[in-house]
Structure formats: structure tokens, C-alpha cells
C-alpha positions as a Markdown table, in Angstrom:
| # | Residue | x | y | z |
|---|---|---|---|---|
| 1 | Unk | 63.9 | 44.9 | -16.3 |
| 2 | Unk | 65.4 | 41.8 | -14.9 |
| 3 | Unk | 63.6 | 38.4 | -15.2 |
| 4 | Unk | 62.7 | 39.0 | -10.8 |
| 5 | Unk | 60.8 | 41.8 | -12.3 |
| 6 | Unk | 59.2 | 40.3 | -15.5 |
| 7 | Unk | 57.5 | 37.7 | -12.9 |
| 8 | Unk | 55.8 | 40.4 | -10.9 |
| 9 | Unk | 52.0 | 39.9 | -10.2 |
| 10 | Unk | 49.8 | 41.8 | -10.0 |
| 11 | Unk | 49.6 | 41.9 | -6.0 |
| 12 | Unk | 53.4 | 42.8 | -6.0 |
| 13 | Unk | 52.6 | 45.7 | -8.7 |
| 14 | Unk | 49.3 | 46.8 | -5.9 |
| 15 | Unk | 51.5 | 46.8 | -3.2 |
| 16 | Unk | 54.3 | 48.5 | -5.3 |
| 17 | Unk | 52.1 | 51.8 | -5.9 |
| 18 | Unk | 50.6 | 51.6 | -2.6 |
| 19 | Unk | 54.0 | 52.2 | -1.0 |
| 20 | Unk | 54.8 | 54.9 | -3.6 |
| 21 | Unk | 51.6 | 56.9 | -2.8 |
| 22 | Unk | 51.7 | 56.5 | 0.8 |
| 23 | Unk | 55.4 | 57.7 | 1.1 |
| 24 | Unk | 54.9 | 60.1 | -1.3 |
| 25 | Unk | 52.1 | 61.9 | 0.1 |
| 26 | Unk | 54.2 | 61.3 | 3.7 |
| 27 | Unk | 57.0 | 63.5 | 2.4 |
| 28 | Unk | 55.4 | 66.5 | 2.0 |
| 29 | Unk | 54.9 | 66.7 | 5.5 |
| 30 | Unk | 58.1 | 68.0 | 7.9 |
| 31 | Unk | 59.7 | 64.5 | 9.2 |
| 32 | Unk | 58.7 | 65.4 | 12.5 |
| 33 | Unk | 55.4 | 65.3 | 11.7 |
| 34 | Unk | 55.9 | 61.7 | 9.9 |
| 35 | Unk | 58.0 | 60.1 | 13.1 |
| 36 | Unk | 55.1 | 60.7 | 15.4 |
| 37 | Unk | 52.7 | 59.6 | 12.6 |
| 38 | Unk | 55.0 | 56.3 | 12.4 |
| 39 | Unk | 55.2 | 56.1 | 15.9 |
| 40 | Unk | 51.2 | 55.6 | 16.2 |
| 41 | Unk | 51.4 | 53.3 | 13.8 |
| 42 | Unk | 53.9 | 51.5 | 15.5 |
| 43 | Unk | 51.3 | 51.4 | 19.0 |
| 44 | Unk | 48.8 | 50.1 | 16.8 |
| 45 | Unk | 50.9 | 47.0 | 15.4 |
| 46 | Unk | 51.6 | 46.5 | 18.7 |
| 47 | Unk | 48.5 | 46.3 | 19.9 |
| 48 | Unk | 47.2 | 44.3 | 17.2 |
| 49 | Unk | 50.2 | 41.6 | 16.5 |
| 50 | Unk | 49.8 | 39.7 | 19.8 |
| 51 | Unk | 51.9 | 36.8 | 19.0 |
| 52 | Unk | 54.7 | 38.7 | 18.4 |
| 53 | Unk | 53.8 | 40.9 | 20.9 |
| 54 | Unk | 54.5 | 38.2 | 23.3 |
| 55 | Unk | 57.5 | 37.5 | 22.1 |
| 56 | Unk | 59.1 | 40.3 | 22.4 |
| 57 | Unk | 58.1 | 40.9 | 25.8 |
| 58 | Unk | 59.4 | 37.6 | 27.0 |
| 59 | Unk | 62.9 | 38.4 | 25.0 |
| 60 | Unk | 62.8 | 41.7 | 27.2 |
| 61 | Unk | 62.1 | 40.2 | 30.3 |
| 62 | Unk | 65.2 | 37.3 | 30.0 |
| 63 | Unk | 67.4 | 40.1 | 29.0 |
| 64 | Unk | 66.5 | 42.4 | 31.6 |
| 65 | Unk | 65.2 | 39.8 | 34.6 |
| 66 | Unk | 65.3 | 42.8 | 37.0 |
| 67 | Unk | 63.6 | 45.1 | 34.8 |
| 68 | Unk | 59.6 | 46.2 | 36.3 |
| 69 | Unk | 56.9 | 44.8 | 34.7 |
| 70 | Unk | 55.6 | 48.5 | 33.6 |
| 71 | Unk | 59.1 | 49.4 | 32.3 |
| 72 | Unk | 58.9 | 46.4 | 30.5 |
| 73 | Unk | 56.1 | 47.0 | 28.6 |
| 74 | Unk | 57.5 | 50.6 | 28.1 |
| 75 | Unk | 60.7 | 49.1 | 26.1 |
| 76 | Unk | 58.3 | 46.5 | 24.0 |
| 77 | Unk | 55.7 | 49.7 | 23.0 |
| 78 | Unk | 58.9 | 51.7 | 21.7 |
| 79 | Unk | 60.4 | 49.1 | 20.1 |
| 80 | Unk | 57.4 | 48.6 | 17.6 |
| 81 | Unk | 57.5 | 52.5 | 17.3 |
| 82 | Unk | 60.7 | 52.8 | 16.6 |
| 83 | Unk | 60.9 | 49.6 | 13.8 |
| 84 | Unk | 57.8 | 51.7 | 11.7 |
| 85 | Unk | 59.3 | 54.9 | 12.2 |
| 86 | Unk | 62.9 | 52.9 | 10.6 |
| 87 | Unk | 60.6 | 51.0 | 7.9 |
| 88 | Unk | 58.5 | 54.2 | 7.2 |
| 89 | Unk | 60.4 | 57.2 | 7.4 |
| 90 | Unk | 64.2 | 56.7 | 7.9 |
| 91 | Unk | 64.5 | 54.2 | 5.6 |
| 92 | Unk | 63.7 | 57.0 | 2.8 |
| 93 | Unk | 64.7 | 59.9 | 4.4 |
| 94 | Unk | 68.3 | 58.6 | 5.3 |
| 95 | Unk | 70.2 | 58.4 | 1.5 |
| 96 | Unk | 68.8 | 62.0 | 0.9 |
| 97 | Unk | 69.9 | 63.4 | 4.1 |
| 98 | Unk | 73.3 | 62.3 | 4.4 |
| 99 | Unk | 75.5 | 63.7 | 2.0 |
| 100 | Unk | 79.4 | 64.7 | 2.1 |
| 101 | Unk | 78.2 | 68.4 | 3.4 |
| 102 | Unk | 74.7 | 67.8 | 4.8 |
| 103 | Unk | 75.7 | 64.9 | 7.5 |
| 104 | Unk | 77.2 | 66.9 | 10.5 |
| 105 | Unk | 73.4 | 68.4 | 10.5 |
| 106 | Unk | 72.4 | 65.0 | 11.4 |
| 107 | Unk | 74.8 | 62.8 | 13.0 |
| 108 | Unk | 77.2 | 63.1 | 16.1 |
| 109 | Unk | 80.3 | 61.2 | 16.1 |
| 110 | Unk | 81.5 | 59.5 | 19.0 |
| 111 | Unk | 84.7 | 56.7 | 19.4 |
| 112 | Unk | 84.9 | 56.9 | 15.3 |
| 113 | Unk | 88.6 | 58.0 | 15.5 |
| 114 | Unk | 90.4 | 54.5 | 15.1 |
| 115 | Unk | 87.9 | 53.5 | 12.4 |
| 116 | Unk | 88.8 | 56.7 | 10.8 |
| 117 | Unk | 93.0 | 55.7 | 11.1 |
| 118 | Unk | 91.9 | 52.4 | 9.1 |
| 119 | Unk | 89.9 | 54.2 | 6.5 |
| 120 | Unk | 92.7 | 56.4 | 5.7 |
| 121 | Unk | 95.2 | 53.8 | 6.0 |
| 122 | Unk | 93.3 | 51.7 | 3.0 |
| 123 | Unk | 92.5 | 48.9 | 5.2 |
| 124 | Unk | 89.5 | 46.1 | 4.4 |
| 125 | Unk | 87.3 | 46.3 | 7.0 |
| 126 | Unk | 84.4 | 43.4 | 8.1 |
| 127 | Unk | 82.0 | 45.7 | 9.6 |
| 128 | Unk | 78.7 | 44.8 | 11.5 |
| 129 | Unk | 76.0 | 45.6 | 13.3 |
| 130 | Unk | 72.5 | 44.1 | 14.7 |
| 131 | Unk | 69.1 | 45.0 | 14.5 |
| 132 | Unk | 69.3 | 48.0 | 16.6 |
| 133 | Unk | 69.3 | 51.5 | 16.1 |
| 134 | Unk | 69.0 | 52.4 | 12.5 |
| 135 | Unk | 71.3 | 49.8 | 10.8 |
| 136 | Unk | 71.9 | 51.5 | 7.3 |
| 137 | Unk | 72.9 | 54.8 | 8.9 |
| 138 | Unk | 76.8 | 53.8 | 9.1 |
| 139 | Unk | 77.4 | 52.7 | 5.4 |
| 140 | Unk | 75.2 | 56.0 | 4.3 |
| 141 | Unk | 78.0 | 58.4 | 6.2 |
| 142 | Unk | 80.9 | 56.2 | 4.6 |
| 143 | Unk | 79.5 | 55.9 | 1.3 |
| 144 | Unk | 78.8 | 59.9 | 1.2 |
| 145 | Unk | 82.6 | 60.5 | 2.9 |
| 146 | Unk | 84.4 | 58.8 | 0.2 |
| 147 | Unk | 84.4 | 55.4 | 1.5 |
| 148 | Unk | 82.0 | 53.3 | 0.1 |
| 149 | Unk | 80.8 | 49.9 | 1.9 |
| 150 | Unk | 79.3 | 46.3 | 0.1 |
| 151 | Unk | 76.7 | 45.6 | 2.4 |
| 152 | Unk | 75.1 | 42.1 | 2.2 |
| 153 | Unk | 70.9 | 41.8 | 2.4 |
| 154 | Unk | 68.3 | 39.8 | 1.9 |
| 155 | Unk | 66.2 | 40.4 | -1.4 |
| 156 | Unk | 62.8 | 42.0 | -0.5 |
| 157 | Unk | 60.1 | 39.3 | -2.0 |
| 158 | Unk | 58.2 | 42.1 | -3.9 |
| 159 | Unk | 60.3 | 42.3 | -7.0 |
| 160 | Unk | 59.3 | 46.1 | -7.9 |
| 161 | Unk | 59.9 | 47.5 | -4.0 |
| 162 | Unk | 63.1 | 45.9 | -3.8 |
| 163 | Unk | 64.1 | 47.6 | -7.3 |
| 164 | Unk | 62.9 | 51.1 | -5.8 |
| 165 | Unk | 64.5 | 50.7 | -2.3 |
| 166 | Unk | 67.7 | 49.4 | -4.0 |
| 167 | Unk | 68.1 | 52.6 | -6.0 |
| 168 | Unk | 67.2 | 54.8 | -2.9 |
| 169 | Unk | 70.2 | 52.8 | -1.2 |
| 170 | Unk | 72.3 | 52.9 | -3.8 |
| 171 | Unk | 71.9 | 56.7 | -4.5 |
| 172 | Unk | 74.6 | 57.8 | -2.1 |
| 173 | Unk | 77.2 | 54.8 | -2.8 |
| 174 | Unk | 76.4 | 52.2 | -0.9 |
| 175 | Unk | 76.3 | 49.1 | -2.7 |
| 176 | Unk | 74.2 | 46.3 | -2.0 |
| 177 | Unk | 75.1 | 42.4 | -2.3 |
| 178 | Unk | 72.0 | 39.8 | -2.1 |
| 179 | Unk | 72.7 | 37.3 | 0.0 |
| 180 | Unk | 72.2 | 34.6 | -2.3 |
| 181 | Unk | 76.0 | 33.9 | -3.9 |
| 182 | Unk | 77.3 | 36.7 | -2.0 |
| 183 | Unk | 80.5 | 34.9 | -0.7 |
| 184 | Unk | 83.0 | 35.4 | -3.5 |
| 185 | Unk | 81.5 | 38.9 | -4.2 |
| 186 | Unk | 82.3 | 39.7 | -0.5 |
| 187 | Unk | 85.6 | 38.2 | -0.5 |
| 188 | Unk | 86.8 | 39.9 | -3.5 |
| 189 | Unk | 85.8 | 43.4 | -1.8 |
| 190 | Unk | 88.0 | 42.6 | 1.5 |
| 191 | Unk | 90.4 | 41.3 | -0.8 |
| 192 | Unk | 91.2 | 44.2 | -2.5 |
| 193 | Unk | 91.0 | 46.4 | 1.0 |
| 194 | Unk | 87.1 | 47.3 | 0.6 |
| 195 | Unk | 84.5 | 47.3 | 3.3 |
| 196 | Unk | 81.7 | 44.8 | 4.0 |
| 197 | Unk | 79.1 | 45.2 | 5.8 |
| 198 | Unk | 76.9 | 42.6 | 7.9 |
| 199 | Unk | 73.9 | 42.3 | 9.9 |
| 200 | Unk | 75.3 | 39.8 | 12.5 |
| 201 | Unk | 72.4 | 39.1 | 14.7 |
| 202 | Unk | 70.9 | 36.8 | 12.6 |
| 203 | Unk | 69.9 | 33.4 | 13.7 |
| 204 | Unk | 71.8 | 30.8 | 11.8 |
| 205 | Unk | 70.1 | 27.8 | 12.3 |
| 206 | Unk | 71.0 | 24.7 | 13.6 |
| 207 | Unk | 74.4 | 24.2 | 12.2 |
| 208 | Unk | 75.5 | 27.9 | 13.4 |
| 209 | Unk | 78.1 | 28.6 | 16.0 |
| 210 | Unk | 75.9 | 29.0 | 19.6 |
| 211 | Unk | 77.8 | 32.0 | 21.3 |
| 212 | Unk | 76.4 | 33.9 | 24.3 |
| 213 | Unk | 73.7 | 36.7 | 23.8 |
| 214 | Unk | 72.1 | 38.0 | 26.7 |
| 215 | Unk | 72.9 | 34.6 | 28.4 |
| 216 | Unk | 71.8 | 32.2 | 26.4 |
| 217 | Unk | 73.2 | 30.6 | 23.4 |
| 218 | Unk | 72.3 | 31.9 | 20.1 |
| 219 | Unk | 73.3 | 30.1 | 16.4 |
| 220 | Unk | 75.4 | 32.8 | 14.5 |
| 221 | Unk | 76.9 | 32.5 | 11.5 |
| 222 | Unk | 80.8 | 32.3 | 11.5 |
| 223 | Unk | 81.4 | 33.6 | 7.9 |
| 224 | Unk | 82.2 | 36.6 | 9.7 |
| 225 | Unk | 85.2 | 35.5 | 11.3 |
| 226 | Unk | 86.1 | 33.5 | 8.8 |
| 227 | Unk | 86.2 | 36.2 | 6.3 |
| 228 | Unk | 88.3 | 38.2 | 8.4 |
| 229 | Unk | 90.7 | 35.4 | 9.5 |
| 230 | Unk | 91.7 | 34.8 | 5.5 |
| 231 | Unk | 92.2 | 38.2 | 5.0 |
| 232 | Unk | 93.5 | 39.3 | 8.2 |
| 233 | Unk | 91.3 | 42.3 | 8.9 |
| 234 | Unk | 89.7 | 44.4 | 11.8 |
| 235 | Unk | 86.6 | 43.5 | 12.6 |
| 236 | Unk | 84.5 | 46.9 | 13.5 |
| 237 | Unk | 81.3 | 46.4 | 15.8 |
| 238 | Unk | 79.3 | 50.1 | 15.5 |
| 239 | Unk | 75.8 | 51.3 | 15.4 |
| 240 | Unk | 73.8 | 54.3 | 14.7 |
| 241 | Unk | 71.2 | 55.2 | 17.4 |
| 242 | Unk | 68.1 | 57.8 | 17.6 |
| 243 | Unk | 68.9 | 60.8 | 19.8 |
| 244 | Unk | 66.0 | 63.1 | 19.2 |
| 245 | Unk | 62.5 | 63.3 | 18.0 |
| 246 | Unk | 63.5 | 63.9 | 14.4 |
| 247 | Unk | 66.2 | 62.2 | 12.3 |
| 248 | Unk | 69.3 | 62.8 | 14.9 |
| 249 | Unk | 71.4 | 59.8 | 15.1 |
| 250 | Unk | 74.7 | 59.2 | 17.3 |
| 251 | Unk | 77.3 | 56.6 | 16.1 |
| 252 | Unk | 78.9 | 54.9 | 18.2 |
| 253 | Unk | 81.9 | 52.4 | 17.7 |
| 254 | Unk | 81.1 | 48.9 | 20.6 |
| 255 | Unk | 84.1 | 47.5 | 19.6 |
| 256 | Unk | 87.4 | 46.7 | 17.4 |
| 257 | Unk | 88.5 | 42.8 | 17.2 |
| 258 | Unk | 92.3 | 43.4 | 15.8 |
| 259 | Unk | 94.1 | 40.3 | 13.8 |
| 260 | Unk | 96.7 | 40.3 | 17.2 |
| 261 | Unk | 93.9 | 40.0 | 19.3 |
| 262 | Unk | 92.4 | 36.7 | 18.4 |
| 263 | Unk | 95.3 | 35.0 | 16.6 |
| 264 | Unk | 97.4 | 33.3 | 19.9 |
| 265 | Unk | 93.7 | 32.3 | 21.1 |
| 266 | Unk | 92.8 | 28.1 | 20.7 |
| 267 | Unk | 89.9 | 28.7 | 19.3 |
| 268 | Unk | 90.2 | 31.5 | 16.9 |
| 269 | Unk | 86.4 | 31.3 | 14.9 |
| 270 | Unk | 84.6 | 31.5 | 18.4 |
| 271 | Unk | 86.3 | 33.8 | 20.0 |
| 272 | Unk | 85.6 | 36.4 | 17.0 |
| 273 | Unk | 81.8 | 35.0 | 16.8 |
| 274 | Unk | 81.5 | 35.6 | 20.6 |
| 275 | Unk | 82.9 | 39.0 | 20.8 |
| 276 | Unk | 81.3 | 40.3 | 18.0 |
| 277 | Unk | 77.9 | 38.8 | 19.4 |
| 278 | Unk | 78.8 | 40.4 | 23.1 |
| 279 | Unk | 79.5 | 43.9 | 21.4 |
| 280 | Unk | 75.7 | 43.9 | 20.0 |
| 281 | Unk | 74.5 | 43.3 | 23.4 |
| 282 | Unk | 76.4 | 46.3 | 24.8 |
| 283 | Unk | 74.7 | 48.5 | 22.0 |
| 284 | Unk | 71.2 | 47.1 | 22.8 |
| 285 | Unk | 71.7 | 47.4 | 26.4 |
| 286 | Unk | 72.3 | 50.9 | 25.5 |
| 287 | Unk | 69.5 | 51.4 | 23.8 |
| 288 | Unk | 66.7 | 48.7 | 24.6 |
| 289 | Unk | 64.0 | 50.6 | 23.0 |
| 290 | Unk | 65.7 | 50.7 | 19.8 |
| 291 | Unk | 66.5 | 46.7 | 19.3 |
| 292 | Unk | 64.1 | 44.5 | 17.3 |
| 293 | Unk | 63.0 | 42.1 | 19.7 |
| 294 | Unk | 60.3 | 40.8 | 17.7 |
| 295 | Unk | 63.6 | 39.1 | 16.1 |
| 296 | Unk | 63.6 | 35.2 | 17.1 |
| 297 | Unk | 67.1 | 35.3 | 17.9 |
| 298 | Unk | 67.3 | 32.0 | 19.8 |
| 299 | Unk | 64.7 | 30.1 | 17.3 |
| 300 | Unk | 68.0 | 27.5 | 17.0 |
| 301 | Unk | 69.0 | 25.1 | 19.7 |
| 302 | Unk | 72.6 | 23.1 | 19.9 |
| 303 | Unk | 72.2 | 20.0 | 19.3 |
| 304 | Unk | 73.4 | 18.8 | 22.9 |
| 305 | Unk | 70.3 | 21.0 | 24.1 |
| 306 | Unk | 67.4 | 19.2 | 21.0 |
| 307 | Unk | 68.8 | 16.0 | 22.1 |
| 308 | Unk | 68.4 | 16.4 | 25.8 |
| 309 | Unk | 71.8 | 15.6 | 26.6 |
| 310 | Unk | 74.7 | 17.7 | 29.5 |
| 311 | Unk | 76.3 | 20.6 | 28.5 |
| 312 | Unk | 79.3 | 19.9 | 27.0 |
| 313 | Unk | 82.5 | 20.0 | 29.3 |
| 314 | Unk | 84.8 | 21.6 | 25.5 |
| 315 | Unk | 82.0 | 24.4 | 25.3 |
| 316 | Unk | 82.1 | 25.0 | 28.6 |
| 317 | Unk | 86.1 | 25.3 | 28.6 |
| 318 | Unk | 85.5 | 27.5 | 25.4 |
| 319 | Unk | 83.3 | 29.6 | 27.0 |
| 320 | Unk | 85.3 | 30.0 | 30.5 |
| 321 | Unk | 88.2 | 31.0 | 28.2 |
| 322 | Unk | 86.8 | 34.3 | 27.1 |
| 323 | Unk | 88.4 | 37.1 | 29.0 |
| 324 | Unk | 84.7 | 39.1 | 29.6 |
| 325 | Unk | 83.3 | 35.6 | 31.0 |
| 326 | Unk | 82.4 | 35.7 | 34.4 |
| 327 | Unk | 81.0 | 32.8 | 36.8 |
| 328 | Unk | 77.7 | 34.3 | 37.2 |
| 329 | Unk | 77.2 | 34.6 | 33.4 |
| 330 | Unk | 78.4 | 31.0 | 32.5 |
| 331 | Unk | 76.1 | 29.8 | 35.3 |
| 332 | Unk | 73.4 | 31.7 | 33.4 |
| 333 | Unk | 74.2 | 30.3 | 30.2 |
| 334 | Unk | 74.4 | 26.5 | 31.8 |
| 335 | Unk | 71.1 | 27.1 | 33.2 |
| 336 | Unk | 69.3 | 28.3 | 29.8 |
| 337 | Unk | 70.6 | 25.6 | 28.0 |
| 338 | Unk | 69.0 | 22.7 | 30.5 |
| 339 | Unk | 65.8 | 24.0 | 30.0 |
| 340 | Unk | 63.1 | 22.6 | 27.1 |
| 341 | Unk | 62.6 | 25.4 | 24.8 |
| 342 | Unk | 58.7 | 24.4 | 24.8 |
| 343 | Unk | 58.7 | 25.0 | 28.6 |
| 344 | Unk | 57.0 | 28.5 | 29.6 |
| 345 | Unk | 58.9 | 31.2 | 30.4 |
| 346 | Unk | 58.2 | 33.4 | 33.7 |
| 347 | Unk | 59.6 | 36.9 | 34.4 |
| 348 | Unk | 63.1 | 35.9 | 35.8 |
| 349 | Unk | 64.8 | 32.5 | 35.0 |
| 350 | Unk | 63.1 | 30.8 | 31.9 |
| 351 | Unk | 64.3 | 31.6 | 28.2 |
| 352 | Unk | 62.7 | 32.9 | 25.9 |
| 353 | Unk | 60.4 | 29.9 | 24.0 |
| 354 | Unk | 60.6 | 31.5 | 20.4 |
């Protein structure tokens, strides 16, 4: 017992058995049975959590200005279905499922071939992902193929449920790094040709790089680039997405930033950052219902934009630099970026508040 656990309470010790019992008694049902159990559960959180409710409706609407209202509401329902079914069932049922013979019953491969030619070539890999699809499904196939992934998280709070769901994780091989001194651990994996694994949608607060997402700027952190400009490795943008009822995932690769690719560019660090952040958005345009967009992505501002001041003629030249930019998008981005982030938002042309 580590001194984490020593300090449980007794809430954190309640809480602990409650989420034994409850997924216990869930797995003796077939996991069909458990995702449309989840699911309801999902509708009701929905229905009850009405702040965040609104939240994620608004982040739907500026992402998807032309989307109907009803279709809308369609993507915001699923969502919360789909996070409870992740939380619930996949989360558990995932690490028992996919092992070196079992996977092909469960997961299609699509793209995965140049990942593959790295793998075998015994090159470190960044890899990442956002909070879409099931996001622990890609180091679970690696881990049970022979290629096991460091993938960095965020301690639970509850002492006793992070031991269990550690051990569940760590089961098939995928090792888990807590984020708190996690930067030499991580750097000695790449440095010795390992593979670590991120969660890159994270909002980075204010002193994070602002990049485009869904046109507006979002604070990301740039240890990602970083870490693979020292070490010179690929950076591989991926996710695992729902294809059926039951557990049936795809895996898809969104995209491959190469050491060639970013190292005649000015700006090296946000043009890594920005790509990375515009291969997420491909993968939740792809699959809207399966993004969490109860997330407050855009909760940070630039500075420029707290202090009321022009956008900044260097960002803009940054940001005109990128090869995907177009005018319309970079008009978007200007646009966001002049409004108050306290001012409402309608269906079309305001950000999201957060």
C-alpha cells in the first residue's frame, strides 16, 4: 500500500466498493446488454447536468455553424451516451478483450500500415490522440502485439479506484505514467526508441501555445513537439472509434508529422502543435457523436485577446504560413479572437463562452 492509499477516507473506500459491485454485477450481463444500459444512463446525465449540457451544445453549434438545431441536439444526447458507455463498460471490458489472438474479433484496421513500418523498424514514436472515440483502445492493441506504449494520465483523486483501474490497464502491457514528474520518465522512453502516448486536447492554460481548433484558438501544451524535436521522432495522430452496437472499434491513423516535414519550417514548435491539433479535428469531424464536448477546450484566452488588444500581425503570419490554412478559416479565427469570451454565443458566429 503506498502512502496515496494509506490516506484513503472513508468516502474514497464507499465509493471504491460501490464501483466494484456495480461493475461486477454489470458483467454478468452480455456487453450488449450493458452499452444500452450505459447509454440510458448517459440520457439521463444529460438531462440532469444542464450546465454542462449547455456547454456542449454551444461547442457543437461553433463547430458545426451549419448544422440543424435538431441534429444538434442529436450529437450532444450521444455524446453523453457514448462518454458513460466509455467510463462504464469499455473502460473494463477493453484490457480483457484485446489480447495478441482475441483483437481481430474486435477491431478493424484501417491506414495502420506506415505505423506498422516504424514499429518494426524500432523507432520512438510521440503518439496522441483527443478525447474522442475510445482513447485507450490504441495502446491496448500495441501493448497486446508486442509493442508496448508509456502513456501519460492524470491520477484519479480516489486513491483505491485509481489502484484498481491502474492494474486493469496495466494487465495487457500498457504502462501508465502520472502526469505529475512525468517529463524525464517520458523522455527516457523516446530516448531509448519507446512509445509515448498523449491525450493532446487538453487545455493548457494561459501560457499554452493557442493553435486553431475548429476555428478558434485553443492553449495546447507544446511538450509534444518538443519532445519529438529532441529526439527526432514521428509524431502519430490515430484514434479508435465505435462502429457497432457492441465493443467494435475501427482505428484509424489522421495523420503522420515526419522530422523532414517540420524541420525547414520558421517556426518549428507551432507548426507540430497546429497540425497535431488540426488532425484531432479531422477525427472528431468524423465522428461528432463520439468527442467529449463537455471538455472546456477554449477555457484559456491569449493574452492579446484577455487584454483587449489587435490580433497580432507575427500570429497572423504564423498562422497564414500553414499549408492547410485557407482565407476563410483565418478570417474565422480573426473573428473569434475579437470577441469577449463573456459575450453570449448564438447558433452561427459567437464562440463558445466556456
Amino acid at each position: 500500500m503506498n502512502d496515496a492509499e494509506s490516506r484513503a477516507t472513508l468516502m474514497d473506500l464507499t465509493q471504491y466498493l460501490a464501483a466494484r459491485s456495480v461493475l461486477g454485477f454489470m458483467n454478468s450481463f452480455p456487453i450488449e446488454a450493458n452499452l444500452s444500459t450505459a447509454a440510458a444512463i448517459g440520457r439521463l446525465v444529460h438531462r440532469l447536468n444542464r450546465k454542462r449540457r449547455q456547454r456542449a451544445t454551444e461547442h457543437v453549434r461553433w463547430c458545426f455553424p451549419r448544422l440543424p438545431d435538431a441534429e444538434v441536439e442529436r450529437i450532444v444526447v450521444r455524446s453523453y451516451e457514448h462518454m458513460i458507455q466509455l467510463f462504464l463498460v469499455d473502460s473494463i471490458a477493453a484490457p480483457r478483450r484485446i489480447s495478441a489472438d482475441a483483437w481481430p474479433r474486435y477491431i478493424e484496421l484501417t491506414d495502420l500500415g506506415p505505423v506498422i513500418d516504424l514499429l518494426l523498424h524500432g523507432q520512438g514514436l510521440v503518439m496522441l490522440t483527443g478525447h474522442c472515440g475510445n482513447w485507450e483502445l490504441l495502446a491496448c492493441l500495441l501493448a497486446a502485439l508486442g509493442y508496448p506504449v508509456h502513456a501519460l494520465a492524470r491520477p484519479i483523486d480516489n486513491p483505491l479506484i485509481n489502484r484498481w483501474l491502474l492494474g486493469i490497464r496495466e494487465a495487457r502491457g500498457t504502462r501508465i505514467i502520472t502526469k505529475w514528474g512525468a517529463i524525464p520518465v517520458v523522455q527516457d522512453v523516446v530516448r531509448r526508441g519507446g512509445r509515448a502516448a498523449f491525450i493532446a486536447d487538453q487545455n493548457a492554460g494561459d501560457q499554452g501555445l493557442f493553435v486553431p481548433f475548429f476555428g478558434r484558438l485553443a492553449s495546447t501544451y507544446k511538450s509534444i513537439a518538443l519532445l519529438a524535436i529532441r529526439y527526432r521522432v514521428p509524431v502519430v495522430a490515430g484514434g479508435a472509434f465505435r462502429i457497432s452496437h457492441g465493443f467494435q472499434y475501427r482505428l484509424t491513423v489522421s495523420d503522420i508529422i515526419r522530422p523532414e516535414e517540420w524541420e525547414g519550417h520558421e517556426d518549428p514548435i507551432f507548426y507540430i502543435t497546429a497540425r497535431y491539433n488540426r488532425a484531432i479535428e479531422v477525427m472528431v469531424r468524423s465522428h461528432p457523436e463520439q468527442y467529449l464536448w463537455i471538455h472546456r477546450r477554449w477555457k484559456s484566452r491569449p493574452r492579446f485577446e484577455r487584454e483587449g488588444r489587435p490580433f497580432p500581425d507575427r500570429l497572423r503570419a504564423k498562422l497564414e504560413s500553414l499549408p492547410w490554412m485557407t482565407p476563410s478559416e483565418l478570417s474565422r479565427i480573426i473573428e473569434s479572437s475579437g470577441r469577449r469570451s463573456d459575450e453570449p454565443s448564438d447558433r452561427t458566429d459567437s464562440p463558445p463562452s466556456d
